[in-house]
TIFIBA-226506 format. One record per residue: residue number from 1; x, y, z of N, C-alpha, C, O in turn. Coordinates in nm, 3 decimals. Layout:
N
NUM_X_Y_Z_X_Y_Z_X_Y_Z_X_Y_Z
...
***
This chain:
87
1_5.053_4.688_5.995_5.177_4.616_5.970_5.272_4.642_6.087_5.290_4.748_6.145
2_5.319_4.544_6.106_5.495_4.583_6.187_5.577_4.656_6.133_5.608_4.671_6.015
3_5.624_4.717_6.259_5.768_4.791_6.236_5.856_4.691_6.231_5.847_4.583_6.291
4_5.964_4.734_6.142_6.105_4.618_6.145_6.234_4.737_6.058_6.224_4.836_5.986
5_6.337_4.664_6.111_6.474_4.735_6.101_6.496_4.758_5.981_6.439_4.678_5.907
6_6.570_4.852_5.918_6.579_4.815_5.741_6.745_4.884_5.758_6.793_4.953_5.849
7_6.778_4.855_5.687_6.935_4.933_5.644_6.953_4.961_5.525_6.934_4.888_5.428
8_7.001_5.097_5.529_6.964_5.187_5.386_7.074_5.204_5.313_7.149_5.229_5.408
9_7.144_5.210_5.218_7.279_5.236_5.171_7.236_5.352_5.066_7.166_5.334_4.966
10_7.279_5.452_5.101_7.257_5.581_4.985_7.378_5.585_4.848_7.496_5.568_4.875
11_7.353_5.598_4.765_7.432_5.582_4.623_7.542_5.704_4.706_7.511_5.788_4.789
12_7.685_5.674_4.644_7.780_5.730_4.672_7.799_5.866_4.598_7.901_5.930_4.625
13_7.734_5.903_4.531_7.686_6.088_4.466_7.615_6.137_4.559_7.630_6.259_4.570
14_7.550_6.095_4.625_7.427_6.178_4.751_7.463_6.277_4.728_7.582_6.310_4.720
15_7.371_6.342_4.714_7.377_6.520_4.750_7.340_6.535_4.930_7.288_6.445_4.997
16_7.368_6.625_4.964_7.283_6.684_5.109_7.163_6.688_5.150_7.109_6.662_5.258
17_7.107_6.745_4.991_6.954_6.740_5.038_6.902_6.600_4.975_6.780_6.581_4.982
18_6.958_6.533_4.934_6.918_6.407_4.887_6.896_6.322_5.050_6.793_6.269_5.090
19_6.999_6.328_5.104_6.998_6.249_5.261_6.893_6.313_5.349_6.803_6.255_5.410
20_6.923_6.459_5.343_6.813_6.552_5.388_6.613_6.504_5.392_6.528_6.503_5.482
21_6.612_6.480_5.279_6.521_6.376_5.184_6.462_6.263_5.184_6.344_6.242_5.155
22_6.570_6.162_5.229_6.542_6.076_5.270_6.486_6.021_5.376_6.393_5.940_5.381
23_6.588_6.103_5.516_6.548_6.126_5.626_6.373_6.178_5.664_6.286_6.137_5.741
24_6.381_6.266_5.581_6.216_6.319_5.578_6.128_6.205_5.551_6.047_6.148_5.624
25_6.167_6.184_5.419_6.099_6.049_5.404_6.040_5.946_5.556_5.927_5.935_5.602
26_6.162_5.886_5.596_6.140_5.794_5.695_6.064_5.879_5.845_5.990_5.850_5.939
27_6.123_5.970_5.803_6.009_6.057_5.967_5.876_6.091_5.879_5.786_6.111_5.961
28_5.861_6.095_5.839_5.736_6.145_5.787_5.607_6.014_5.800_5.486_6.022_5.825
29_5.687_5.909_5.774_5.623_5.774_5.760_5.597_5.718_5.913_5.565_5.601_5.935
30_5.614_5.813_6.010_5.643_5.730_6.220_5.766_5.661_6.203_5.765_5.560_6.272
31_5.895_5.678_6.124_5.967_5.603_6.120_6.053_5.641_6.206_6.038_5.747_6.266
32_6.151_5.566_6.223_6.309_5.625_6.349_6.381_5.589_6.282_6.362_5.489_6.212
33_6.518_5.681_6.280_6.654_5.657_6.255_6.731_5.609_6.360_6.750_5.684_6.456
34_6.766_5.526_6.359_6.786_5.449_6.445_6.987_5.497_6.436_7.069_5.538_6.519
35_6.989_5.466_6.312_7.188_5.495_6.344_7.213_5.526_6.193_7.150_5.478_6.099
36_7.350_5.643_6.184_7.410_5.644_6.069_7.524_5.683_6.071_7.579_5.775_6.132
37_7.585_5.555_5.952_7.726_5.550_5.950_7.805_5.511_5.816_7.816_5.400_5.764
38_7.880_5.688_5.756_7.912_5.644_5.641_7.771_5.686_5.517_7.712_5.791_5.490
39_7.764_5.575_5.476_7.684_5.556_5.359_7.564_5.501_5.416_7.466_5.501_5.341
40_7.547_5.445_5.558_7.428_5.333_5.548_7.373_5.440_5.697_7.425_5.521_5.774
41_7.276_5.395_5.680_7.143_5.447_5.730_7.078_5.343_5.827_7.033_5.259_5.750
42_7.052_5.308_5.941_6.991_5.146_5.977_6.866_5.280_6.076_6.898_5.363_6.161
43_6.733_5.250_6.019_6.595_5.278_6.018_6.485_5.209_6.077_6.467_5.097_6.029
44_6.413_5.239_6.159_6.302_5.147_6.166_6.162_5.239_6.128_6.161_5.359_6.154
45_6.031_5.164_6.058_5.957_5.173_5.964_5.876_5.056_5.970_5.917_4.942_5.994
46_5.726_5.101_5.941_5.623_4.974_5.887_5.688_4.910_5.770_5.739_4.972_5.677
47_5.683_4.803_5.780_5.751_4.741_5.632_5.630_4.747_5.509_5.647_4.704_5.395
48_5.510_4.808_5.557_5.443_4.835_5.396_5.508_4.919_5.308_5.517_4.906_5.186
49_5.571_5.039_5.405_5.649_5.113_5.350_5.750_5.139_5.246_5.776_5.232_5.169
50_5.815_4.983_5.281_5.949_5.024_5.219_5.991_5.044_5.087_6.086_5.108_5.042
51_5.899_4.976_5.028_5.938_5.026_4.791_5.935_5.180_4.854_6.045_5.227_4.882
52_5.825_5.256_4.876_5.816_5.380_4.899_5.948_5.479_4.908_5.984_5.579_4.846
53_6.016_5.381_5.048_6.195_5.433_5.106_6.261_5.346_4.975_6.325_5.441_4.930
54_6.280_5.275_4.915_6.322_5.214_4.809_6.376_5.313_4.636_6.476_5.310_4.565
55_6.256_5.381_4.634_6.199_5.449_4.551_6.253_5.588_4.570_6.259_5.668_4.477
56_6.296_5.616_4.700_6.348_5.777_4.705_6.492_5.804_4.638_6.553_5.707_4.595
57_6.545_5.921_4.629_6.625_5.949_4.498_6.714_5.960_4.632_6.692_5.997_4.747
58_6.857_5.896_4.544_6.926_5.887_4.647_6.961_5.771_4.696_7.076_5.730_4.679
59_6.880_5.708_4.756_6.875_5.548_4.788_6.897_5.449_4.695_6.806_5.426_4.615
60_7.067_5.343_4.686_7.093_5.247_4.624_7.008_5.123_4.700_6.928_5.057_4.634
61_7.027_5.100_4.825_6.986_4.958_4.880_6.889_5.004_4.951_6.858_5.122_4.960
62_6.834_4.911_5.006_6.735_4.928_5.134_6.650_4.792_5.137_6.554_4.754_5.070
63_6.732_4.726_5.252_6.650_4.578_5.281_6.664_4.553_5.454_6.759_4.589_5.524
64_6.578_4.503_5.484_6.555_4.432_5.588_6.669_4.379_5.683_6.760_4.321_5.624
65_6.683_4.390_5.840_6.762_4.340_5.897_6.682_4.249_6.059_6.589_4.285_6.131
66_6.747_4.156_6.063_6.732_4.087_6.168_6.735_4.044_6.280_6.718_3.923_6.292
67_6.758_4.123_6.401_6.830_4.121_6.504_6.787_3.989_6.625_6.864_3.956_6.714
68_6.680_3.939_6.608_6.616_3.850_6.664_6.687_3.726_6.640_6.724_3.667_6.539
69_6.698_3.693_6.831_6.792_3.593_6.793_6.932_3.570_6.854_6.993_3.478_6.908
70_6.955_3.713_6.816_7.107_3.731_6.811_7.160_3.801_6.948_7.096_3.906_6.946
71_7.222_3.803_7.037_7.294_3.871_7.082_7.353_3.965_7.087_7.472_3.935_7.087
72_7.335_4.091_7.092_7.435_4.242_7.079_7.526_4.234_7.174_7.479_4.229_7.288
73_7.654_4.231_7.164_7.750_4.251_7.267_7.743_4.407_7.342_7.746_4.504_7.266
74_7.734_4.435_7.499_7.682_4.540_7.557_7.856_4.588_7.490_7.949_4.510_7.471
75_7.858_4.745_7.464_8.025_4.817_7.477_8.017_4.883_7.569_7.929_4.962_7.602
76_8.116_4.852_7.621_8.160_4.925_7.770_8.272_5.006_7.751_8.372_4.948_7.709
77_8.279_5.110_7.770_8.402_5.207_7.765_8.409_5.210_7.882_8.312_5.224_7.957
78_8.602_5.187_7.939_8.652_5.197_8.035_8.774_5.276_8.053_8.874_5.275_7.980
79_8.756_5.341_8.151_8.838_5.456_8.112_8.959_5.462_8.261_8.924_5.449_8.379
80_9.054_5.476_8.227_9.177_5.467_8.265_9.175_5.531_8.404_9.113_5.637_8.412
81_9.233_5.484_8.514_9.238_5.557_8.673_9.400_5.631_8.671_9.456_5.654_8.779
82_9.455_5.659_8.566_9.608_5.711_8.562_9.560_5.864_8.618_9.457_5.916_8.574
83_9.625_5.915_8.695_9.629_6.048_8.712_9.678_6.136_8.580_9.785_6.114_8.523
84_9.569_6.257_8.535_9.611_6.325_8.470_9.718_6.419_8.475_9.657_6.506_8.537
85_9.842_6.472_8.456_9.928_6.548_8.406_9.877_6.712_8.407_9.793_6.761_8.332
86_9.952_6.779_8.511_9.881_6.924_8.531_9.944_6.975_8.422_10.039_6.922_8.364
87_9.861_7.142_8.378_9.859_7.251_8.297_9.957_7.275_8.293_9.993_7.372_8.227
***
């Protein structure tokens, strides 16, 4: 099967080791964590997988995302030429 993106939303009780848990989950499977923020989780994983990540305690959502297609805007942090202010 293919790998594909999933985004995870963990129920708002999470315990520590519940996320702890989860995480295992998805590494355990060749998966990557790709980013987390908040409550949501965005993962990549074989998609046979996913009832499996679905099914873990802890986890409210977990569906599929799409990036194909689309455009990511690059972020550029630019950072100021002001002289800093001595000690």
């Amino acid at each position: 099967m293919a790998y594909e993106t999933y985004m995870i939303k963990v129920k708002e009780n999470v315990t520590c080791h519940q996320v702890q848990s989860i995480f295992k989950v998805i590494l355990g499977l060749g998966g990557r964590i790709e980013m987390v923020a908040g409550k949501i989780i965005i993962a990549s994983f074989e998609s046979s997988y996913s009832e499996l990540v679905k099914k873990t305690p802890g986890v409210e959502l977990a569906g599929g995302i799409n990036f194909k297609g689309r455009k990511i805007p690059k972020i550029v942090k630019r950072v100021s030429t002001e002289k800093q202010g001595d000690f």
